[in-house]
N, C-alpha and C positions, 0 to 999 in steps of 0.2 A: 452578475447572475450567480447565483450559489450553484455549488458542484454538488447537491443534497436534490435528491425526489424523495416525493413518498409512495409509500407500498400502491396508496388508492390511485397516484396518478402513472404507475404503473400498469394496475390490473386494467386500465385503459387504455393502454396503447399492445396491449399483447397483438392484435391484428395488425397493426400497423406497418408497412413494408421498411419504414425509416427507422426502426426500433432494434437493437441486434442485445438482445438479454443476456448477459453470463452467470451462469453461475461459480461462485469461487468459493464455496465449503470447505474446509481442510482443516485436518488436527495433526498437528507438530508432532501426536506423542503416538497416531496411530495414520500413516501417510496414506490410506487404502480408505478410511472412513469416510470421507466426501464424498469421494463418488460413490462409493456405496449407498450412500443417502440420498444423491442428487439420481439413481436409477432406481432410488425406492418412486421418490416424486421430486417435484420439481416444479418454481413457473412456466406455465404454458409453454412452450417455444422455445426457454432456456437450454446452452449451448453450456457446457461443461468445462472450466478451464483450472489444471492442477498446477496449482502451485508448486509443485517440481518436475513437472512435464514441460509445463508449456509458458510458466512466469518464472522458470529460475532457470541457468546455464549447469553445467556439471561441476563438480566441487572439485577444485582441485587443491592444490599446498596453500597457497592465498586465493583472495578473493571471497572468502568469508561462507558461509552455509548453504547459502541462496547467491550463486553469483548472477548478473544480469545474463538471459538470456538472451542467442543469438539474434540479431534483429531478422536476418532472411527467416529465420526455422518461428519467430511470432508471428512474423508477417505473412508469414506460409499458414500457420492457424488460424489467424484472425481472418485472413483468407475465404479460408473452408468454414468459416461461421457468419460468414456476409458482410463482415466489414470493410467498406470502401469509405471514400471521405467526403461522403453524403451520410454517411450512416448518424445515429446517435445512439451510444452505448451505455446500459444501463450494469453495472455491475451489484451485487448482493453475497452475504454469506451467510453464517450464524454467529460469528466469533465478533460480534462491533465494528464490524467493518475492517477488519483489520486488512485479510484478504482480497479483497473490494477494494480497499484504497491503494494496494499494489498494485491491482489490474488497470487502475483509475492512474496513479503515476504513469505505468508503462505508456499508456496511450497518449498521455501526457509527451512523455520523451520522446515517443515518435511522432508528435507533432499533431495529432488528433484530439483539437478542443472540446469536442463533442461526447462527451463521457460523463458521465454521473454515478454517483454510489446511491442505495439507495437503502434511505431510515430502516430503521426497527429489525434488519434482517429476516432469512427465512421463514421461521416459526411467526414470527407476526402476522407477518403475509397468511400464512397459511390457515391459522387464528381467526384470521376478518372474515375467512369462507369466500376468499380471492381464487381465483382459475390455476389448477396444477394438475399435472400430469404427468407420468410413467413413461413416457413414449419421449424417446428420440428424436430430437430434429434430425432431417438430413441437410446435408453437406451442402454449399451452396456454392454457387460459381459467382464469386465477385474476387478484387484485385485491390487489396491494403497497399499503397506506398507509403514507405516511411519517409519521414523527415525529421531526423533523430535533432535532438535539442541537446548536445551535448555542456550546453550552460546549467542542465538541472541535475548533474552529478557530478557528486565529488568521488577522490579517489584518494589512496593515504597519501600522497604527496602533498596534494591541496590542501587536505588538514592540516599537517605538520606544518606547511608555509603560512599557516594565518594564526594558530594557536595562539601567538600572542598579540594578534593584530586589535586595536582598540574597537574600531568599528563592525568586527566580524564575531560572532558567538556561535558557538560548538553546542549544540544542543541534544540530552542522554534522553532515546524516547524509554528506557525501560523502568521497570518498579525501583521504589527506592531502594530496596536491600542487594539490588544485583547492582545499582549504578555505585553504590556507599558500598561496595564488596564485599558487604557483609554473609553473603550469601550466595552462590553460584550455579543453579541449578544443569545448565547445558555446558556453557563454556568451559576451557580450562585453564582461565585463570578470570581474577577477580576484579570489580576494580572496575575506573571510569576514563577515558581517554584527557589528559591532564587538558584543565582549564573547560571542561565542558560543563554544564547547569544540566539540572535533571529538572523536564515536563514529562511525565510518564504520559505515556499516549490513552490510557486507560483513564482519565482525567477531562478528559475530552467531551466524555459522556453523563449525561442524567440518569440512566441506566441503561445495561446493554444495550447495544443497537443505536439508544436515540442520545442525538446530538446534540449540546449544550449550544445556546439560542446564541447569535454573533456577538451580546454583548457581555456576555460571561466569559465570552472566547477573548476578547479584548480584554478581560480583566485578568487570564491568564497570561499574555502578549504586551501588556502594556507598556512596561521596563524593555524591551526590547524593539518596538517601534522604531529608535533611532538608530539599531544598527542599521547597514548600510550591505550587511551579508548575513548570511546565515545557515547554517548548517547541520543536518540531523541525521542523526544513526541512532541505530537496535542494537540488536542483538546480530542479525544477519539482515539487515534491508528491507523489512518488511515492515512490522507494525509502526518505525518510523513515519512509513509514508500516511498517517495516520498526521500525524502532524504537521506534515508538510502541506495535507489538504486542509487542514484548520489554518494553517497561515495563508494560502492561498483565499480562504473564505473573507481573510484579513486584509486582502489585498497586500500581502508580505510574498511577493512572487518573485522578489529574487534569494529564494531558498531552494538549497538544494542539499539533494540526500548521498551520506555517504554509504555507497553503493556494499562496500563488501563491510561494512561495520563493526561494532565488536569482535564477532569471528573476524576478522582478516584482522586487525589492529595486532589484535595476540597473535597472530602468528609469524609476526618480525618482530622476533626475540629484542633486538634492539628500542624499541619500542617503551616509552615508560607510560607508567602506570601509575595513578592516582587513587588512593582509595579513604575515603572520609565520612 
């Protein structure tokens, strides 16, 4: 079963009590514009979730930009927006899903198969003359338990243990020029974690939003079918999971994301660094 809806089979379940929508809009360069957008309008019913509120931890010396956040303090949100393990979660943004596919990991991790991103992002939806609204959901009274899957993250020690392992591959979800260090825009320092391949997660797609068809996705994945592990980071753990969910669509599900990424890799100085 694909982890992909689209917009139209969406704007069909807005009534539906088994349906928990989020929205997850965010701009890295302006951390306040999502929701600003998402209280202009919104899908129907959709419940607001910040990528630095309520999908990342606090930032500390390691752990990278976006560290995982608390499982009590998500499970306490997903909460308050009706997710229990009946639910099915649709998540969206406007960014390609980038965001979406973090909300879509997390639920993953804590053990909730029931999750989907969905095609084309906001503006599409909004385009077709699909149901959105202004108005707030309220709070709802249901009870998320997690059942964290600590097999779908890595951490630096795991990386550095398999770096040269023949069966296991390090995969860079970011643009060429930041993974070939020719270029650095956020980080402070440049450069790709040694022995990793660049799939930029932005590759993924036939244009914003919509997702190249499963057999395009195999043609990206095809060299890598026989490893046996597999492993992805960003920049800070986000637009990886982007990738993570194309390999999943691959049936490549024992992959997993290294959680503090880039950021946290530079920031133990002992740490080398490849750049090509």
């Amino acid at each position: 079963m694909s982890n992909l809806v689209s917009p139209e089979w969406v704007n069909t379940k807005l009534n539906d009590d088994h349906v928990v929508i989020l929205d997850c809009r965010f701009s890295l360069a302006d951390p306040a514009k999502g929701y600003e957008q998402y209280k202009q309008d919104h899908i129907t019913g959709a419940y607001y979730a910040d990528l630095e509120k309520h999908l990342s931890g606090p930032v500390l010396s390691h752990g990278g930009r976006h560290p995982l956040p608390s499982v009590n303090i998500l499970s306490q949100f997903l909460s308050r927006c009706g997710v229990d393990s009946e639910k099915i979660i649709v998540a969206y943004d406007d960014q390609s899903g980038a965001f979406a596919s973090r909300l879509w990991w997390l639920l993953k991790y804590l053990g909730h198969d029931q999750v989907f991103v969905m095609q084309g992002g906001y503006t599409h939806y909004k385009e077709k003359g699909y149901a959105t609204s202004s108005k707030m959901p309220k709070e709802r009274d249901a009870e998320f338990i997690p059942n964290v899957n600590d097999q779908m993250v890595a951490f630096k020690d795991s990386v550095m243990s398999v770096m040269n392992q023949v069966k296991t591959e390090i995969i860079d979800a970011r643009e060429p020029i930041r993974y070939k260090g020719i270029k650095e825009p956020i980080d402070h320092k440049a450069g790709h974690i040694p022995t990793a391949i660049n799939i930029p997660w932005e590759s993924h797609f036939v244009s914003p939003g919509w997702w190249k068809e499963k057999n395009e996705l195999e043609k990206m994945y095809k060299d890598l079918m026989n490893h046996s592990h597999h492993i992805v980071y960003c920049g800070s753990g986000v637009t990886a999971c982007v990738n993570v969910l194309a390999m999943h669509e691959l049936g490549m599900k024992k992959t997993v994301l290294y959680a503090g990424s880039w950021s946290d890799w530079i920031s133990h100085k002992e740490h080398e660094i490849e750049t090509n």
